[in-house]
C-alpha positions in Angstrom: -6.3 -20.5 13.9 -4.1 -17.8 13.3 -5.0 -14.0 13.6 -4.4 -10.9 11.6 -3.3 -7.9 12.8 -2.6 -4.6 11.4 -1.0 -2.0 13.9 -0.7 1.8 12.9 2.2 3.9 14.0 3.5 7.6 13.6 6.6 7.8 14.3 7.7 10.9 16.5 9.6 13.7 15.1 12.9 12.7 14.5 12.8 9.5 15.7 11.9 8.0 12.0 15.1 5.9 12.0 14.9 4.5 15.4 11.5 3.6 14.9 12.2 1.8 11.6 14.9 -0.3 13.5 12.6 -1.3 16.2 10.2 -1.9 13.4 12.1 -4.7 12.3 13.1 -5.8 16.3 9.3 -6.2 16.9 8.6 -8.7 14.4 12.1 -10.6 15.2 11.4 -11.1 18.8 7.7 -12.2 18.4 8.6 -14.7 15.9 12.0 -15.7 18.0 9.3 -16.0 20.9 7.1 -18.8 18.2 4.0 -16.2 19.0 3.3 -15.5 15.5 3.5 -16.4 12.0 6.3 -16.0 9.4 4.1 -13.5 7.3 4.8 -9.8 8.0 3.6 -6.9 5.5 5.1 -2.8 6.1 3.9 0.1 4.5 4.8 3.5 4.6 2.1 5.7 4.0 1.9 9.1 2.2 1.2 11.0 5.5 5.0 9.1 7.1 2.1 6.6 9.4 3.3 2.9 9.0 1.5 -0.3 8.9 2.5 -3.7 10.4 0.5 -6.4 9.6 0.9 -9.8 11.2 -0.3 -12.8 12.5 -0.3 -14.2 15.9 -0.1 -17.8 15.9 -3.7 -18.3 17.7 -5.4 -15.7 20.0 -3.8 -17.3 23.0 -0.8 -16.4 21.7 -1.3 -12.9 21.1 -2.9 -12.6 24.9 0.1 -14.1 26.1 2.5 -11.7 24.8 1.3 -9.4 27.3 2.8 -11.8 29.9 6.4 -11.8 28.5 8.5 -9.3 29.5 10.5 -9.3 26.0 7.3 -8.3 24.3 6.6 -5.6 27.0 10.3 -4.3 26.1 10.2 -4.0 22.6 6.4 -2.3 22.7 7.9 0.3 25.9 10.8 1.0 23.3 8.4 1.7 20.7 6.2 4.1 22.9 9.0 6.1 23.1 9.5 6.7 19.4 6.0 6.4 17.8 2.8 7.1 18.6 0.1 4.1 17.9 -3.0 4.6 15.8 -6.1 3.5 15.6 -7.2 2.2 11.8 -9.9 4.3 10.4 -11.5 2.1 7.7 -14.0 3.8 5.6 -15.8 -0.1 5.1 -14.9 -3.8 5.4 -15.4 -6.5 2.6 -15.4 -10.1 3.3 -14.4 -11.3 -0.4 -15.5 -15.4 0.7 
């Protein structure tokens, strides 16, 4: 069964146009890689944090990426830019 994720990130100061690039790069390699979905969601928020939400293929998959040294590449390159945040939900529905 696939699995959601949404991932937070600030980009660092001046470094908004790098990070949007690898943005895009991190999605293209996991898919290229068959470790997650086709559905990917951004969103910029008011305070210039982003949201990335995805789906790995299965939760195998997304333990896996740890072990692939493409996926460690892209996430190193996007240490460098952006910071990563946690998700600070206020409460959680389950609407089914």
């Amino acid at each position: 069964m696939a699995v959601m994720v949404i991932c937070v990130y600030q980009p660092k100061s001046g470094k908004e146009e790098e990070f949007q690039a690898l943005l895009g790069e991190h999605h293209s390699t996991l898919r290229s890689l068959e470790l997650t979905t086709n559905f990917v969601y951004y969103a910029r928020a008011a305070n210039g944090s982003w949201l990335e939400l995805f789906e790995w293929v299965s939760e195998d998959h997304s333990r896996s990426a740890h072990d692939i040294p493409a996926v460690m590449e892209i996430w190193g390159r996007l240490s460098e830019v952006c910071d990563f945040k946690p998700l600070e939900l206020s409460s959680v529905w389950k609407l089914f």
